[in-house]
C-alpha positions as CSV (number, residue, x, y, z in Angstrom):
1,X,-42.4,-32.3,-9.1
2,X,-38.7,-31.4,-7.8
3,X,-38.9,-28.3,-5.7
4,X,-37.9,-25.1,-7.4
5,X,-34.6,-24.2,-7.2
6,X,-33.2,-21.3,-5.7
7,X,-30.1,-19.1,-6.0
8,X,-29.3,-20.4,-2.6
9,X,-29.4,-23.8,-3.8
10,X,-26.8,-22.8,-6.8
11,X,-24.9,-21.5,-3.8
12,X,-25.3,-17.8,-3.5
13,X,-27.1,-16.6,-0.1
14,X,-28.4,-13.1,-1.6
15,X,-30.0,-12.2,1.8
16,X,-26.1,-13.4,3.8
17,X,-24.9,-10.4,1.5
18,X,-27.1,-8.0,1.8
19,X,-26.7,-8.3,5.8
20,X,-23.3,-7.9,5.3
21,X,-23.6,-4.7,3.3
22,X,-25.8,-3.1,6.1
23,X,-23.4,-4.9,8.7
24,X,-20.3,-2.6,7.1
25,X,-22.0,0.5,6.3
26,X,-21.0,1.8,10.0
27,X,-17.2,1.3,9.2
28,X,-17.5,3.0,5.6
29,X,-19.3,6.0,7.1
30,X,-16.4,6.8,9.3
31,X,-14.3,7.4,6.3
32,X,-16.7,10.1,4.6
33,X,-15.9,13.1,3.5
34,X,-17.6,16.3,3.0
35,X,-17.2,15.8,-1.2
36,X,-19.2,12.3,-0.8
37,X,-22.4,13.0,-2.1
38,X,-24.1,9.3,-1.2
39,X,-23.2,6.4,1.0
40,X,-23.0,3.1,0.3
41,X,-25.9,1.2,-1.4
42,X,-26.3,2.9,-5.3
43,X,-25.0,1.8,-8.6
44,X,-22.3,4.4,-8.5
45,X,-20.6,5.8,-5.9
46,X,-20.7,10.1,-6.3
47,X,-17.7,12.6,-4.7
48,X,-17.1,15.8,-5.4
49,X,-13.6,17.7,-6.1
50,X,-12.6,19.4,-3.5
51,X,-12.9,23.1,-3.7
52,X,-9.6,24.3,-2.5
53,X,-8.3,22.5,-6.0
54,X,-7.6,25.6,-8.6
55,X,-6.9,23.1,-11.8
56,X,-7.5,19.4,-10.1
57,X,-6.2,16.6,-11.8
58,X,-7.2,13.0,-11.3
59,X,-4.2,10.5,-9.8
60,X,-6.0,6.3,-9.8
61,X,-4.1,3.1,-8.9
62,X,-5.4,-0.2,-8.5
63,X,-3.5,-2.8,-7.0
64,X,-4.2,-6.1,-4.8
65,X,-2.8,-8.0,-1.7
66,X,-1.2,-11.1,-3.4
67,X,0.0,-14.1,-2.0
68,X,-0.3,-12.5,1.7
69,X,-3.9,-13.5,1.8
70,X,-2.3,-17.1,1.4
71,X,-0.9,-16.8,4.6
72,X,-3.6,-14.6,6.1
73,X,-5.5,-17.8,5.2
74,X,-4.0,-20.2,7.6
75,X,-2.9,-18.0,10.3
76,X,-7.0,-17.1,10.5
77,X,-5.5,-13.2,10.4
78,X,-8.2,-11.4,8.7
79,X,-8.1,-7.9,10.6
80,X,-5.0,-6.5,8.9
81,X,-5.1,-7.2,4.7
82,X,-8.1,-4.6,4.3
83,X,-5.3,-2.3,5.8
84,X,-2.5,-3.5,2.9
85,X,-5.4,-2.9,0.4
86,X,-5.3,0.3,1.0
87,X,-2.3,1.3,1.1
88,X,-0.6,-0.4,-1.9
89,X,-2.9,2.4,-3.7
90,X,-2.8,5.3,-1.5
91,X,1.0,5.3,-1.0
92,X,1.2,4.8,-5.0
93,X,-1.4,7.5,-6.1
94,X,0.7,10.0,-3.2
95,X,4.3,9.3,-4.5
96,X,2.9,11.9,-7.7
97,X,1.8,14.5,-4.9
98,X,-1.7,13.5,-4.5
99,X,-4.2,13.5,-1.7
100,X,-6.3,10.2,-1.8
101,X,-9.9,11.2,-2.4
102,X,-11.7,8.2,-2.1
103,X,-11.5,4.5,-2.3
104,X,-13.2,1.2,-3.5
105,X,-13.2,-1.9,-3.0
106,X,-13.6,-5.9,-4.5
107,X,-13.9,-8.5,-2.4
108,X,-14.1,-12.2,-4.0
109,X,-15.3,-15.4,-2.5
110,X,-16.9,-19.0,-3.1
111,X,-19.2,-18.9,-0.4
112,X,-19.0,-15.7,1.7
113,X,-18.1,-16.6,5.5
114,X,-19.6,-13.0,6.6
115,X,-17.6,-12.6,9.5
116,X,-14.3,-13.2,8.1
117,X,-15.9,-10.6,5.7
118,X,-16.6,-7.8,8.1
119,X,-12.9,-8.7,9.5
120,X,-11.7,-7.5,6.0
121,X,-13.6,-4.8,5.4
122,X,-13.3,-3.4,9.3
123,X,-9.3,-3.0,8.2
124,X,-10.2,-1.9,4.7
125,X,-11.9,1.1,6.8
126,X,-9.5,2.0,9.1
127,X,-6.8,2.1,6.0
128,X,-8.9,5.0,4.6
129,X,-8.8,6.5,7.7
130,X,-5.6,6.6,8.4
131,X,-5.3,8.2,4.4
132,X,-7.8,10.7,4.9
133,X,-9.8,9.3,2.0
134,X,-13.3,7.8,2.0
135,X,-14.5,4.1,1.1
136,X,-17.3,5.1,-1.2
137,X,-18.3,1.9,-2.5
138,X,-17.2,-1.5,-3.8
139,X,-18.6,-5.1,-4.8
140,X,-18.7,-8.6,-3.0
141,X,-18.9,-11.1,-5.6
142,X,-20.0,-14.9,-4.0
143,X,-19.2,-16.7,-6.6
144,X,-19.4,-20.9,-6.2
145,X,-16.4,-22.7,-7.4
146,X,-14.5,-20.2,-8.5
147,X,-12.0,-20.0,-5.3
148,X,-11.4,-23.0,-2.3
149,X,-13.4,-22.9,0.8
150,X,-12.4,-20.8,3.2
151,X,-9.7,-18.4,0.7
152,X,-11.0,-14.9,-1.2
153,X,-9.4,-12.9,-3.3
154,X,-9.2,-8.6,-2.6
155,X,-8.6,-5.6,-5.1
156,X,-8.5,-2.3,-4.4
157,X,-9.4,0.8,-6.0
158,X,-7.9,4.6,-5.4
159,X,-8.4,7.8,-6.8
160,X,-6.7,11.0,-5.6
161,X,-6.2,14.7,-6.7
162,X,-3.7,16.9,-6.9
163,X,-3.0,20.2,-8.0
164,X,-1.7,20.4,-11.9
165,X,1.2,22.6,-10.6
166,X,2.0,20.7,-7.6
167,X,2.4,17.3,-9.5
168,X,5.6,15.5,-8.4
169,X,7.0,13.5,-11.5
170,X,11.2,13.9,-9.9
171,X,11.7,16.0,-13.0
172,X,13.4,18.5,-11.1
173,X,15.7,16.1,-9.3
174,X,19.7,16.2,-9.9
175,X,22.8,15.4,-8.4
176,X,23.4,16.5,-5.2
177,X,19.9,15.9,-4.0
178,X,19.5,13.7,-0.7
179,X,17.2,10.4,-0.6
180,X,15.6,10.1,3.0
181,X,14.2,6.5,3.6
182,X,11.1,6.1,5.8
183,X,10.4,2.3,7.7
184,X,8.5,0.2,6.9
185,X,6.4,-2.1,8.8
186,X,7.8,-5.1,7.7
187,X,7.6,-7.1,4.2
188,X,4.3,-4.8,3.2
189,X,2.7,-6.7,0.8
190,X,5.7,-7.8,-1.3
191,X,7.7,-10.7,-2.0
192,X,5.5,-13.2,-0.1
193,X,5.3,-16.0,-2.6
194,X,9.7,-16.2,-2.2
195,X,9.0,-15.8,2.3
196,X,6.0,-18.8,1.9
197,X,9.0,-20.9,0.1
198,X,11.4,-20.0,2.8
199,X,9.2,-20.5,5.3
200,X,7.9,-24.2,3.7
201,X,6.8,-26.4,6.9
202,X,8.1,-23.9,9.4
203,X,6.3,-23.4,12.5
204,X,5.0,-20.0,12.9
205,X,4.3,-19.0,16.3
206,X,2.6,-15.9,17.5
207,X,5.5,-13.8,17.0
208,X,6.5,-14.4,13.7
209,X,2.5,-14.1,12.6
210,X,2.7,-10.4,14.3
211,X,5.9,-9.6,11.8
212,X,4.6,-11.6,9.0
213,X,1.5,-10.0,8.9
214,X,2.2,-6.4,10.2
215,X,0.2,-4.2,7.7
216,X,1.5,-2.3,5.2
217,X,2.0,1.7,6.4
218,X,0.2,4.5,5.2
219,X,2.6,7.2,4.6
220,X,-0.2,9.6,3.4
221,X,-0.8,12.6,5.9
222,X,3.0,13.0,7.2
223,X,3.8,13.3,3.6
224,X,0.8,15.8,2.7
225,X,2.3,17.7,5.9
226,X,5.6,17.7,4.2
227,X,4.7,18.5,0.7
228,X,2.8,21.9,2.4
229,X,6.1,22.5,4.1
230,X,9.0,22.0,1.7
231,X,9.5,21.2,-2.0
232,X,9.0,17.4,-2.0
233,X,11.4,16.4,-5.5
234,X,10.5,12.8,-6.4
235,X,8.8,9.8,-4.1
236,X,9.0,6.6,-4.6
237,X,6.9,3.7,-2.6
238,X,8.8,0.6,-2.6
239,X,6.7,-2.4,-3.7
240,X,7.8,-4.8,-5.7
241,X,11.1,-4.7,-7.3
242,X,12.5,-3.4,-4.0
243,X,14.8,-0.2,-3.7
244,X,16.9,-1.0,-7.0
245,X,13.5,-1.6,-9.3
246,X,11.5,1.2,-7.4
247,X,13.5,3.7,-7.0
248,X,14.4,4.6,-10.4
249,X,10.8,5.1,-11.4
250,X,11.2,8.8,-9.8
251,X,14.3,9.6,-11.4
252,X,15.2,12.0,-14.6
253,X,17.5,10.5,-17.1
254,X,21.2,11.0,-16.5
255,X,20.6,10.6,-13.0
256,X,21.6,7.8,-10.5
257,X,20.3,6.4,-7.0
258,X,23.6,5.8,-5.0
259,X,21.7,3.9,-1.5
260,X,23.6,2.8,1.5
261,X,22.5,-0.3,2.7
262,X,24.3,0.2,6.8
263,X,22.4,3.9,6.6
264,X,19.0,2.2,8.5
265,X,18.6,-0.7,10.7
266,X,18.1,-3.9,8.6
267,X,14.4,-5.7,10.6
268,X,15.9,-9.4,11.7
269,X,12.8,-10.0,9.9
270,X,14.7,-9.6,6.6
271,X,17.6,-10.7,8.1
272,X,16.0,-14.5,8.9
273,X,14.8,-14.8,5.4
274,X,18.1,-13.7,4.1
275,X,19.5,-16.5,6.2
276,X,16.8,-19.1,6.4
277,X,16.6,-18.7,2.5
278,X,20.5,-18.2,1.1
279,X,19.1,-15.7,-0.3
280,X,21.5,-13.3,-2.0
281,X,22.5,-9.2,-1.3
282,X,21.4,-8.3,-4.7
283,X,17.9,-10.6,-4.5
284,X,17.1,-9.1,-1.4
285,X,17.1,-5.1,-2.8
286,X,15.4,-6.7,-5.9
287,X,12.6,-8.4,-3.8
288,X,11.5,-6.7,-0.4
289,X,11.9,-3.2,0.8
290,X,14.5,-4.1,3.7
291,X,12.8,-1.8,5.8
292,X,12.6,1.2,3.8
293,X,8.7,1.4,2.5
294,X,9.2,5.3,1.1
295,X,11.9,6.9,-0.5
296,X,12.0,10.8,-0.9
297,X,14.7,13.0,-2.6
298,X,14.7,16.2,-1.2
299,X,17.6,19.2,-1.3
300,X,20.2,18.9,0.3
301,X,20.0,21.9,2.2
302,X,16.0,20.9,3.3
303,X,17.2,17.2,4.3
304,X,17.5,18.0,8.1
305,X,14.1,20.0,8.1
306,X,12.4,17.1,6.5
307,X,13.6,14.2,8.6
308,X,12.5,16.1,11.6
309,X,9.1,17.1,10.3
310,X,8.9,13.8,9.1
311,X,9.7,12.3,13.1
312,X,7.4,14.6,14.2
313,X,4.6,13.0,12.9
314,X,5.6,9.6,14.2
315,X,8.2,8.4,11.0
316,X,11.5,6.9,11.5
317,X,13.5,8.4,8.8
318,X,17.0,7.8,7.8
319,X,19.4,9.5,5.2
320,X,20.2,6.6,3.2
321,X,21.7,8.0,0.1
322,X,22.0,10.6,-2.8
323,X,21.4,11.6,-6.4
324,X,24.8,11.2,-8.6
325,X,25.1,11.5,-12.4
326,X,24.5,8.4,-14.2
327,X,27.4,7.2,-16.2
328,X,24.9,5.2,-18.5
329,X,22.6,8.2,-18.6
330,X,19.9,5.4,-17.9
331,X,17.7,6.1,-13.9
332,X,19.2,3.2,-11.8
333,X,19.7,2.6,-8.3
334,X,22.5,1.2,-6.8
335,X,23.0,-0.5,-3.3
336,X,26.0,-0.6,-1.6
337,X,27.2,-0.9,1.8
């Protein structure tokens, strides 16, 4: 008689995964906060609403890495996607005035390599941190022959609240209103399937890695500081589509975004793809953020107080347009030098 078989055999190592649960349960218990009512382990993760919140509404996103883990893949730079998974969600659920309550996570393999694993999952962590939110649960799924050695897959899952009269949805935004741009990091987490075809057999030495793969920034608590501060009109975090397929998301109809492109410093990183990829003005602003991750429209007459609350917590911010009337009547967003 054969020997029985196992679920190791079929390629699943149950006990691999439940060391690496207990081997990332320090990191998610840095994140906690005092609304978590259980830590890691149960069949549903349970957090409270906060109790300053007079008519709380629910804000979720969802949203993954993308092609980025492609490169994360053979650069061997694990420590830094957790920290894009975050924030593709947190800055999204905060552009409609909500503080991120708590996160989740999926993380999808063939065989799970548990220390490539905890690499993930260690940045995952410290992207709730720096949001203020709490990793409250999530899922490893091993599952054989579903992905190449060596590769994984990551989604990410964000709820946040906000107060129903404190929702930001850029209705009251109109011309005259100024658009402040904060910096990115880098690419983010967009546009990296057109930068691997630049790129092709390229070498990539340690320098270009570090801007390559320079996580995504959290915008989250300088902007709650803000929005306690001044009246924040419309936010927009720029992700795919750029600044011309982003920025009109926050805008009223019969409104325009009119954006300067020489108002902020252009990273060379943008600028070598532009060059190393003919890639066009237009395709550029339609693609990647340029080096503008967050756009918010504020008054005029609070602009100056919000860039320098804004620099005060560590942002480099730039005026890098206004609100006009839209000929069309249709939200756009124009770039321009």
């Amino acid at each position: 008689m054969p020997d029985p078989l196992s679920y190791r055999d079929a390629g699943v190592d149950i006990d691999a995964g439940d060391a690496f649960v207990e081997a990332i349960k320090p990191f998610a218990k840095r994140t906690l906060r005092a609304e978590v009512l259980a830590g890691l382990g149960g069949f549903g993760a349970l957090c409270a609403i906060p109790a300053k919140y007079r008519e709380p509404i629910l804000v979720s996103s969802t949203d993954g890495v993308g092609t980025k883990l492609k490169l994360a893949f053979s650069l061997a730079r694990h420590d830094g996607v957790g920290i894009d998974l975050v924030a593709m969600s947190v800055n999204d659920v905060l552009v409609q005035g909500a503080e991120p309550l708590f996160f989740l996570d999926y993380f999808a393999c063939g065989k799970l390599d548990p220390a490539v694993a905890v690499r993930v999952v260690r940045g995952i962590a410290e992207g709730c941190e720096q949001a203020g939110c709490a990793l409250i649960g999530g899922e490893t799924a091993e599952m054989p022959g579903m992905y190449p050695p060596g590769e994984y897959d990551l989604a990410g899952f964000c709820v946040g609240v906000v107060e129903k009269g404190r929702i930001i949805d850029g209705r009251s935004i109109h011309p005259g209103d100024v658009l402040l741009g904060l910096a990115s990091s880098g690419a983010h987490s967009n546009g990296y399937s057109l930068i691997r075809r630049i790129l092709g057999d390229t070498h990539i030495n340690s320098e270009m890695a570090d801007a390559l793969m320079e996580p995504t920034r959290i915008y989250v608590k300088p902007m709650l500081k803000l929005m306690a501060a001044l009246p924040v009109k419309g936010m927009a975090h720029i992700t795919g589509g750029g600044l011309v397929g982003n920025v009109p998301r926050m805008l009223p109809h019969g409104t325009r975004a009119a954006i300067r492109s020489k108002s902020w410093p252009q990273p060379e990183l943008f600028s070598w793809l532009q060059r190393e990829g003919n890639v066009a003005e237009d395709e550029m602003h339609r693609v990647f953020n340029c080096g503008i991750g967050m756009v918010v429209a504020v008054a005029k007459g609070d602009a100056a107080q919000a860039a320098d609350l804004l620099r005060a917590e560590g942002e480099l911010v730039y005026e890098i347009g206004e609100i006009e009337y839209s000929p069309s009547g249709e939200p756009v967003a124009t770039v321009a030098a």
